[in-house]
C-alpha positions as CSV (number, residue, x, y, z in Angstrom):
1,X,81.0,69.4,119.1
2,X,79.5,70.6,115.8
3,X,78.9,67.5,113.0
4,X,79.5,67.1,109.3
5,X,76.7,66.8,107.2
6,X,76.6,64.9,103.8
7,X,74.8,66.2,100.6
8,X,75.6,63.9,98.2
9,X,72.0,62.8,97.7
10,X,71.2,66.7,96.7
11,X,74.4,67.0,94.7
12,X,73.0,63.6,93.1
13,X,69.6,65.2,92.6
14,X,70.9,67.9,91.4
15,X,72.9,66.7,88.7
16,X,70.2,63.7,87.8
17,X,72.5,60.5,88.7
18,X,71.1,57.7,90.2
19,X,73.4,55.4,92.6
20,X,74.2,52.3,90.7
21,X,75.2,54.9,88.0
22,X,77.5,56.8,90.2
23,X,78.0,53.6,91.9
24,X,80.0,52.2,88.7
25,X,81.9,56.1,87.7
26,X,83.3,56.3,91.0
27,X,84.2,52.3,91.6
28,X,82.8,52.1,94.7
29,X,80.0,49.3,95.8
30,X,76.6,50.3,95.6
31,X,76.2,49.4,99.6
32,X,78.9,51.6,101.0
33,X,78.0,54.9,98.4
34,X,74.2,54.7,99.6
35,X,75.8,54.3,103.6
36,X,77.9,57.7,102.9
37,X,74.9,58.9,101.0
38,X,72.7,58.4,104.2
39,X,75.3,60.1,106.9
40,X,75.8,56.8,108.0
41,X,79.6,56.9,108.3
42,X,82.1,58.1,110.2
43,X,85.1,58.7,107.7
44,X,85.9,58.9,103.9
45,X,88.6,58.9,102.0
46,X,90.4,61.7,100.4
47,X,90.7,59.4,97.1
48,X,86.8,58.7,97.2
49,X,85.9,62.4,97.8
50,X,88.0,62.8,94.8
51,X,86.2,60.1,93.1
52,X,82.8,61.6,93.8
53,X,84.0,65.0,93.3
54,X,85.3,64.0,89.7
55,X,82.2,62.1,89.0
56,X,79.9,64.5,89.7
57,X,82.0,67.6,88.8
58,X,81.6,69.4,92.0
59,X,83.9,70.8,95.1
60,X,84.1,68.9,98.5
61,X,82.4,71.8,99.7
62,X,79.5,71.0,97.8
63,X,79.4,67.6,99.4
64,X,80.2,67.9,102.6
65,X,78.6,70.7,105.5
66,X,79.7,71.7,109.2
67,X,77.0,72.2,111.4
68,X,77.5,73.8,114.7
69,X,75.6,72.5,118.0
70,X,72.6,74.2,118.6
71,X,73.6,75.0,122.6
């Protein structure tokens, strides 16, 4: 089974946000965005991708990656 991969930390580079800043735009605390910024979950919500997405004016795509197993 393949895996998702998060990019929010590029996106985030990318557009020159820091977390507590994105943190506070998308209402989420500062513990659980750095978690999902890290791959460490297992889920998101469709309203917080929306949140993120809005934030950072980008498309879930631009968040989120499939990668396929390697065998």
């Amino acid at each position: 089974m393949g895996r998702i991969i998060v990019r929010l930390d590029r996106v985030m580079a990318d557009r020159k946000i820091g977390l507590n800043e994105l943190s506070e735009q998308v209402g989420i605390a500062n513990v659980n965005l750095s978690k999902l910024k890290n791959g460490h979950v297992s889920a998101i919500r469709f309203s917080t991708l929306i949140a993120i997405c809005e934030a950072l004016r980008c498309q879930p795509g631009d968040l989120l990656e499939y990668a396929a197993d390697e065998t």
